[in-house]
C-alpha positions in Angstrom: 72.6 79.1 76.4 73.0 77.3 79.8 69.7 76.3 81.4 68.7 76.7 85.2 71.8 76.2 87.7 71.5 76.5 91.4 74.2 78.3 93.7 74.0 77.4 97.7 76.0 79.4 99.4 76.7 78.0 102.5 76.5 79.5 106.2 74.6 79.9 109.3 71.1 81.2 110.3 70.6 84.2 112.8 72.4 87.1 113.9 74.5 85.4 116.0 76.4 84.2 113.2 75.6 87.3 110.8 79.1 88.1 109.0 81.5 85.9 110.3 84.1 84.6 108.4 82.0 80.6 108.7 79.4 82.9 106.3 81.3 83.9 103.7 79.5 82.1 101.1 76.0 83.1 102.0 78.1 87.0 101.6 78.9 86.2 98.0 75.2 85.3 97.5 73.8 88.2 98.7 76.6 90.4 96.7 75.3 88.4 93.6 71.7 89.6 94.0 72.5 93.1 95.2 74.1 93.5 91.7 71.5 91.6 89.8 68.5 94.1 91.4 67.2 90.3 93.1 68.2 91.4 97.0 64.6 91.8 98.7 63.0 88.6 96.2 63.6 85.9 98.4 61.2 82.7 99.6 62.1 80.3 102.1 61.3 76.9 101.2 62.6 73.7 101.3 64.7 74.1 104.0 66.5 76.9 102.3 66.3 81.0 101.6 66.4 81.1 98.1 66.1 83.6 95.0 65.3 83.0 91.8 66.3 85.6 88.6 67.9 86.1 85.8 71.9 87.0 85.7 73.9 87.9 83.0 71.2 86.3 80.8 71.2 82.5 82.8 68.9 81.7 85.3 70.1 81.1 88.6 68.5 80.1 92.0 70.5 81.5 94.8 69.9 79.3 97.7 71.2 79.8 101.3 70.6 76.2 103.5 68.5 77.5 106.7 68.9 73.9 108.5 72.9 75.4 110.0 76.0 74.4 108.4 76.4 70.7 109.6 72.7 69.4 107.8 73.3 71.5 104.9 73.1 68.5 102.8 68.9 68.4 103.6 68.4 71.4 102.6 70.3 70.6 99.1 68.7 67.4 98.7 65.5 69.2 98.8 66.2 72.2 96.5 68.0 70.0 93.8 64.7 67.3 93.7 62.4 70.4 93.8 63.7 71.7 90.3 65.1 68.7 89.0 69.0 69.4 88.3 72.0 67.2 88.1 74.2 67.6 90.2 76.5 69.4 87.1 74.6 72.2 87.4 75.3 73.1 91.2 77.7 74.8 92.6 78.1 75.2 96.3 80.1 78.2 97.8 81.8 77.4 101.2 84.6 79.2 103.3 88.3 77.4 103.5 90.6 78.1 106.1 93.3 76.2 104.5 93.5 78.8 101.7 94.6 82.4 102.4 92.0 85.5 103.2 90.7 86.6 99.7 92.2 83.6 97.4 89.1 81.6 95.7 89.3 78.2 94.9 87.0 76.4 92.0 87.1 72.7 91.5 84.7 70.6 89.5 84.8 67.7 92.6 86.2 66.8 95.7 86.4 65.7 99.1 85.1 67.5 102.0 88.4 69.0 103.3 87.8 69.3 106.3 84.3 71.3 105.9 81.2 70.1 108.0 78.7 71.7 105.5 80.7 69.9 102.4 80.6 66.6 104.2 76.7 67.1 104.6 75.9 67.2 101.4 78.6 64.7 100.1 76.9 62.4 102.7 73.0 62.9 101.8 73.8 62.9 98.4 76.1 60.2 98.4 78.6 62.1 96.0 81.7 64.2 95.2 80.1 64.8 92.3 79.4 68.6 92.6 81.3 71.6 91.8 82.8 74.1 94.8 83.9 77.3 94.8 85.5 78.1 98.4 86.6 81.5 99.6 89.6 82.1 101.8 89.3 83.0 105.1 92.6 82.8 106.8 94.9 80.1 108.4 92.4 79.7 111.9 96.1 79.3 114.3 95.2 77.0 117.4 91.3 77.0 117.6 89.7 76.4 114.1 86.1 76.6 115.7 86.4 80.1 117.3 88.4 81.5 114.0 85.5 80.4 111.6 83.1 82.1 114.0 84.7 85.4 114.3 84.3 88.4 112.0 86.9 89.8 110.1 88.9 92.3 111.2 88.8 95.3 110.3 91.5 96.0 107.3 90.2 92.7 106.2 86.7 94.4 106.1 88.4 96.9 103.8 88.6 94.7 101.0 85.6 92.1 101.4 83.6 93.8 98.8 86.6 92.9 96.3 87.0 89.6 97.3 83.4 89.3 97.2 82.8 90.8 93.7 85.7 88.5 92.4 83.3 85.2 93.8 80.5 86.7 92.3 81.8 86.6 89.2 83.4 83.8 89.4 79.9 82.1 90.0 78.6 84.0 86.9 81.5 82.6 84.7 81.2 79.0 86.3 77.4 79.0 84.9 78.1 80.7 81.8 81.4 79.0 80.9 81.6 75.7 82.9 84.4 74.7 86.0 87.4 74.3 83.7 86.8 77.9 82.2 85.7 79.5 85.0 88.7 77.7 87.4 91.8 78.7 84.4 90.6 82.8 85.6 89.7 82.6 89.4 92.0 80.5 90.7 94.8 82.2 89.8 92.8 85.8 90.8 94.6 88.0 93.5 93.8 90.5 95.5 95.5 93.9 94.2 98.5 94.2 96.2 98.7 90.6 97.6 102.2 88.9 97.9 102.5 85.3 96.9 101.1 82.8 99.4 99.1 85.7 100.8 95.5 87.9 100.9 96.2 91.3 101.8 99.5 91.7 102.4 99.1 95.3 101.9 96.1 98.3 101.7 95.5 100.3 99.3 93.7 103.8 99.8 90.3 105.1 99.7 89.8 105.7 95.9 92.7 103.5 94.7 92.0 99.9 92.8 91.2 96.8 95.3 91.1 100.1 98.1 88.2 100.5 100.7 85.1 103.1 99.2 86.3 107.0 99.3 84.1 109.4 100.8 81.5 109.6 97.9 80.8 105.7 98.8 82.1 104.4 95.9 85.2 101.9 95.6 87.6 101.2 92.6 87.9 97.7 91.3 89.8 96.0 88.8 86.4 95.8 86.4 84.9 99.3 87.4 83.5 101.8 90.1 81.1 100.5 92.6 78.5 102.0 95.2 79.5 99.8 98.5 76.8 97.7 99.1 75.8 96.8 102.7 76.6 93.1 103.6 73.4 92.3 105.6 
């Protein structure tokens, strides 16, 4: 049984930034604990909003770094010191422009690519060392700044609770099963309807699979019905 792993989702405090696409990783957080009955438990301490529970029978702390994304790395110096974990048993999940809206990406290492919060925590911990999972957001055109700090539009909107049920998951299986496991099924993982190279290349409707929530409030997904969770 895997012990204690922590998950910091990474993003930016205040309302200001609440849902943008720059957030997407503290969005797959907060999906996590809305299914796992946490959403409600958290502390803020070490720099950090975090929650701490049981999922699918592992123990996870669910940290979101209050310190803005470009000192993330204090804030996960702090929480891995405070419960005393290797760096193999964190995972950070980050948005990525470079990959297409709704793709995932899980690597056991890396560089920064690019991403200020990555390069934080690469640079106060002085390693690669650490697993990632990042979340597509779209190619960002001329201005990468004002892309990662807009919200999604709307038919994007539509299928956000998929993509961000597929990074939940994907966090469970990375703690339960390890990066190569958990990497051979995500990265690979498209969004129903999706043409090659692409997110949502198409929309399914209201009741259909990878389709917004009908009228009852409940959407269809590859695993099951779901009630639509609020994002905030």
């Amino acid at each position: 049984m895997p012990g204690l792993k922590l998950i910091v989702g990474l993003g930016n405090p205040g309302r200001r930034y609440a849902e943008t696409r720059h957030n997407v990783g503290w969005m797959a957080l907060d999906r996590l604990a809305d299914r796992a009955g946490l959403a409600g438990r958290g502390r803020e301490r070490d720099a950090a909003s975090t929650i701490r529970g049981d999922v699918a029978g592992i123990t996870l702390v669910l940290a979101k770094p209050l310190t803005y994304m470009n000192d993330s790395g204090i804030a996960v110096r702090k929480l891995l010191a405070r419960h005393q974990l290797p760096l193999e048993d964190m995972l950070v999940v980050v948005d990525d422009f470079a990959l297409p809206f709704g793709r995932l990406r899980l690597r056991p290492t890396g560089s920064a690519g690019g991403h200020n919060g990555l390069a934080s925590i690469i640079a106060e911990l002085g390693s690669l060392a650490f697993a990632r999972l990042r979340i597509g957001i779209g190619e960002p055109g001329p201005d990468a700044v004002d892309h990662v700090l807009s919200r999604f539009s709307a038919a994007e909107r539509a299928r956000l609770p998929t993509v961000l049920d597929a990074a939940a998951d994907a966090i469970v299986d990375w703690a339960r099963d390890g990066a190569p496991a958990a990497a051979n099924r995500w990265n690979a993982w498209r969004l129903e309807g999706a043409a090659e190279g692409e997110g949502a290349a198409s929309h399914p409707q209201p009741g259909e699979v990878g389709g917004p929530p009908g009228a009852d409030g409940i959407r269809r997904t590859g695993t099951g019905w779901r009630r639509l969770l609020k994002l905030d």
